[in-house]
C-alpha positions, 0 to 999 in steps of 0.5 A: 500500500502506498504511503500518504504523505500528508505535510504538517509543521511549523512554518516562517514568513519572509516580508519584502523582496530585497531585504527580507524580514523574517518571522520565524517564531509563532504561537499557534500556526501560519495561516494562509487563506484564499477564495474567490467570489463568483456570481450566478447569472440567472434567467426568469424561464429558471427562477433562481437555478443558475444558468451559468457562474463567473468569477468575480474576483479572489482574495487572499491573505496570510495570518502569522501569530508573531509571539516575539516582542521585537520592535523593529521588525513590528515596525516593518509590518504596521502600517503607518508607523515609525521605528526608532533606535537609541544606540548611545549606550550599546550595552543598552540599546533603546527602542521605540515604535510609534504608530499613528492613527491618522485615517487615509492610510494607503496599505497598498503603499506597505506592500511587498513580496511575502513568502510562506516556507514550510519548515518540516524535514524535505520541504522544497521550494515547491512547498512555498507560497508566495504573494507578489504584493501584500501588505501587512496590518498588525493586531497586537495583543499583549496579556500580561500574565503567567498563562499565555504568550503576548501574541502580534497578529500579522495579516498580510493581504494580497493585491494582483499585480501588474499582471493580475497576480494574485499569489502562486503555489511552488517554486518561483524558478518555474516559468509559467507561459503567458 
């Protein structure tokens, strides 16, 4: 009988296409969503059974549950904020994120290339996913207790691209024909 290999494991996330910025430490699982809306095109001599469907448009997004309280690379994933250093004292390095509440804030201006690698055993790039341009929006819950960890949700939200890419599945080497 032929073994199923079902993949499961812990994954990472590496922000921005240049300089990337990894998170690699997360409490409760990477999530990667996708879907796509269709519209059902009805006729009277039907009622409401569709004739036909066609897609509308599709969505997707990648949650990652940053569980380390690192200021800098917060910084790179909440929209409309500002990272500071202090590094008179080296031993003592000091920092500060400020975030802003002003409204009008183009998350599309944020976006950058994000990619989900699986980090169990045998894993290749064909288990990657990559979403050319997504941004970030950052949901920060800290509890302060003996319980439980202070968690930063990350969602990444994807945008089509130039070409009307939306994200892609595998190794980015692939060349896929027009």
């Amino acid at each position: 009988m032929p073994v199923i290999d079902v993949p499961i494991g812990p994954g990472e996330v590496e922000f921005g296409k240049t300089d990337p910025t990894l998170f690699d430490i997360t409490k409760g699982g990477i999530v990667f969503r996708a879907n796509l809306t269709k519209q059902d095109i009805t006729v009277d001599q039907f009622g409401d059974t569709p004739v036909k469907s066609i897609i509308k448009g599709g969505t997707c997004q990648v949650t990652v549950p940053f569980a380390l309280q690192d200021l800098e690379k917060l910084g790179v994933v909440t929209p409309n904020s500002k990272y500071a250093e202090d590094n008179t004292d080296p031993a003592n390095v000091k920092k500060r994120l400020n975030v802003y509440a002003q409204a009008g804030h183009n998350l599309l201006g944020d976006a950058d290339q994000l990619v989900l690698k699986p980090t169990s055993p045998g894993t290749t790039a064909n288990d990657y996913i990559t979403v050319p341009l997504a941004s970030p929006m950052t949901d920060i819950e800290w509890t302060y207790n003996s319980d439980n960890e202070r968690i930063a949700n990350i969602t990444f939200i994807g945008y089509p691209d130039t070409e009307g890419l939306l994200y892609f599945l595998g190794d980015s080497t692939v060349v896929v024909p027009a």
